[in-house]
N, C-alpha and C positions, 0 to 999 in steps of 0.2 A: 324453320320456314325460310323460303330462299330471299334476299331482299335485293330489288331492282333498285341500280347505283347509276346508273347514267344520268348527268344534268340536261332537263329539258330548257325549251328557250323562255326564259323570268320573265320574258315581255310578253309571251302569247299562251297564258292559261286560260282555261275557261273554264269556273267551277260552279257547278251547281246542284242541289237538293232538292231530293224528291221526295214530298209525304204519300204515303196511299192511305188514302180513304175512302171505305165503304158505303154508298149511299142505295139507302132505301127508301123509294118510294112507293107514299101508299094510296089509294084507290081516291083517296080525301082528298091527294093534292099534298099532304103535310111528307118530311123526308126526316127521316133519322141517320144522322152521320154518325161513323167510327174509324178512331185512326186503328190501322191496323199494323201497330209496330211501330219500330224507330225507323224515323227517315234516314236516307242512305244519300250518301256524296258521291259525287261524278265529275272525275276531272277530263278535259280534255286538252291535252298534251301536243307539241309539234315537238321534233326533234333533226336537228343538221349533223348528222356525225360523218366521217371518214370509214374507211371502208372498215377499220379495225374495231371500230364501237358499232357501228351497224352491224358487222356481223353478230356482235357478242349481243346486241339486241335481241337481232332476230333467234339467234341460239337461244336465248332465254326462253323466247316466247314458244319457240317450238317447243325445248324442256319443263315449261308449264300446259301443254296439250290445249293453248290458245284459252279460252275463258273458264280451262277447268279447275286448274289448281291455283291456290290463296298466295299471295305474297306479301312481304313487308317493302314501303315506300315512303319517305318523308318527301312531304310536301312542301316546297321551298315556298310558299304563300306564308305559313303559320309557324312550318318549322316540325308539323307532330306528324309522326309515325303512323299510319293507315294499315291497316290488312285490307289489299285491294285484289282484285285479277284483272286481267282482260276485259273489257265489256263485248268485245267480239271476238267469233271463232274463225275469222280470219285477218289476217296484215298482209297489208300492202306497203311497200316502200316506192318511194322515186329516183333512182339512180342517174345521176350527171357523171358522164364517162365514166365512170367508175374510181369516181375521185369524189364526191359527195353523193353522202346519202339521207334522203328526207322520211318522215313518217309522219304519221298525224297518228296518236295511239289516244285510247280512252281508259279508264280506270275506272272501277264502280266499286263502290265498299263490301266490304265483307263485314256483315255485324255477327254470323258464328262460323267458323271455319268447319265443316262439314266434307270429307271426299277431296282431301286433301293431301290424301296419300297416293 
């Protein structure tokens, strides 16, 4: 599995968890809840690289086919290793002369790697 190496910036993550749960409601007014699985983490990442790590970025994400194939990433919050992808199936960057390059990229967990090849 490929593992995305470039440091984002330690000062601007945004992490967060999502449970899903099932609710049914019935004719009574009364609901019955179900988790439906393990909840999945969602990082949201900025990044300032040069033109040599941006491109290798965006190489990456085009050689992962944008949110479809699984990757390995430690997250410098905790320190642990993720199977994450894309959350989106597309990137954007912001290029200043083409001397700094910006991203905002998201991460979503992979709890089983599935289509992967």
């Amino acid at each position: 599995m490929a593992v995305f190496t470039w440091p984002c910036d330690p000062a601007n993550i945004q992490e967060s968890i999502q449970h899903r749960t099932l609710v049914t409601e019935f004719e009574s007014g009364k609901e019955q809840r179900r988790s439906k699985g393990t909840p999945r983490r969602r990082w949201s990442l900025k990044f300032r690289k040069d033109q040599i790590d941006a491109d290798a970025i965006w190489s990456f994400y085009i050689a992962r086919k944008g949110a479809y194939q699984a990757f390995t990433w430690t997250n410098p919050v905790d320190g642990v290793a993720y199977n994450v992808r894309f959350a989106e199936d597309n990137l954007t960057r912001q290029v200043f002369w083409k001397l700094c390059f910006e991203y905002g990229i998201t991460f979503l967990e992979v709890l089983e790697v599935v289509g992967s090849g």
